[in-house]
Structure formats: structure tokens, C-alpha cells
C-alpha positions in Angstrom: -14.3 -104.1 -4.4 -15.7 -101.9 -1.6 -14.1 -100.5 1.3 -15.5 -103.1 3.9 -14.9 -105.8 1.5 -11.4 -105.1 1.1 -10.8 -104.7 4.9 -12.1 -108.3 5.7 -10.3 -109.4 2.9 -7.3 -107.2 4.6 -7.7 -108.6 7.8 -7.4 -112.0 6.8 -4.2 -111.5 5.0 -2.8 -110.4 8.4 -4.1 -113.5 10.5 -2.8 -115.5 7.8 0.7 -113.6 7.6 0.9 -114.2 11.5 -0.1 -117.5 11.1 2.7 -118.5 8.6 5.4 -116.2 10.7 4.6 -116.8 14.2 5.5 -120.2 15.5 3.2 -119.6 18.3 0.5 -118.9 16.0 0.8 -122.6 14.6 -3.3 -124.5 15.3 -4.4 -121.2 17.0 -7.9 -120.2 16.0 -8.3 -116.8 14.5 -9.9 -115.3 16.7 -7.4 -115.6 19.3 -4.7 -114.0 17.0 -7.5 -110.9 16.6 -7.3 -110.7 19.8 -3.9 -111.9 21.0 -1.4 -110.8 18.8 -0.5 -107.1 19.6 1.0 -106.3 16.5 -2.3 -108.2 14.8 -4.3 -105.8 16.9 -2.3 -102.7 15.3 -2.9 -103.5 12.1 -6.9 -103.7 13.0 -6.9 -101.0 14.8 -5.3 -98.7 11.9 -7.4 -100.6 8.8 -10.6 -100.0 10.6 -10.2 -96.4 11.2 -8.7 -96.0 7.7 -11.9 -97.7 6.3 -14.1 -95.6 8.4 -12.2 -92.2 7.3 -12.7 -93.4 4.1 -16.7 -94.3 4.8 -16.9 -90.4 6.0 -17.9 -91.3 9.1 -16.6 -88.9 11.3 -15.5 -89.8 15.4 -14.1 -88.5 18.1 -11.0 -90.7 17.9 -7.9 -88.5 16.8 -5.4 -91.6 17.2 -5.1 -95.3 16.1 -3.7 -95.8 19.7 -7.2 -94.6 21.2 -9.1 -97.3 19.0 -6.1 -99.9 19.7 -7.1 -98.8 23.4 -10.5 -99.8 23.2 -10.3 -103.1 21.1 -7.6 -104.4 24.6 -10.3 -102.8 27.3 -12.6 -105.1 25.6 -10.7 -108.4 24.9 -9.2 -108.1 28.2 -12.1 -106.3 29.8 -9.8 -103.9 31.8 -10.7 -100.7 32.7 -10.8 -97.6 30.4 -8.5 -95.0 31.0 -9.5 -91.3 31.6 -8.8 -90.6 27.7 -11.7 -92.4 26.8 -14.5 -91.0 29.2 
């Protein structure tokens, strides 16, 4: 299976996981838990920068926490903070 492959098939696993754990999560699309669930959005954040480390690409993110920055400043369209300019 390639690399992007098995991160969809990754991600899903997680929604799922919260899904079956989270009472909360109970008839809540999965989107929203993308883009809800903190701990949801840590696990994204670190796959997809595993997968592209993997891919070679290279980018000027050092940390998971920067990418986990970016995916709330766009779901919550807040402003970036100075690490990011």
C-alpha cells in the first residue's frame, strides 16, 4: 500500500476510534471530528508530516505543533502567530 494510501486509511482509523470512544462524538459527521477533536487534530497533524518526510518533500516546518498550528488557524480562521510569517 503507498504512503498516501495508508494515511487515509490511517486517518480514518482515528475518526473511527474517536467515534467509538467519545460519547460526544456519537452522530457527529467526520468532518467535524477532523476538525473538532484536538487530540484528532494531533494525530493529523503528526501522520501528515510523517507521510510527507517519508514522500522527501522537504518544508520549513521543524515541529508537528507548527502544522497542528496551521490546520486550527484555518478551521477556526484565527490569526497566525508570528512563528508562521
Amino acid at each position: 500500500m503507498n504512503r498516501w494510501k495508508r494515511l487515509v486509511s490511517e486517518v480514518r482509523a482515528d475518526v473511527a476510534a474517536a467515534r467509538d470512544r467519545d460519547p460526544a462524538a456519537q452522530g457527529v459527521s467526520s468532518f467535524e471530528i477532523l476538525t473538532g477533536w484536538a487530540g484528532v487534530q494531533a494525530l493529523l497533524a503528526h501522520r501528515l508530516a510523517h507521510a510527507l518526510l517519508e514522500a522527501g518533500a522537504v518544508t520549513c516546518l521543524t515541529k508537528d505543533s507548527e502544522l497542528e498550528e496551521i490546520i486550527r488557524a484555518v478551521r477556526s480562521a484565527a490569526p497566525r502567530g508570528a512563528s508562521l510569517v
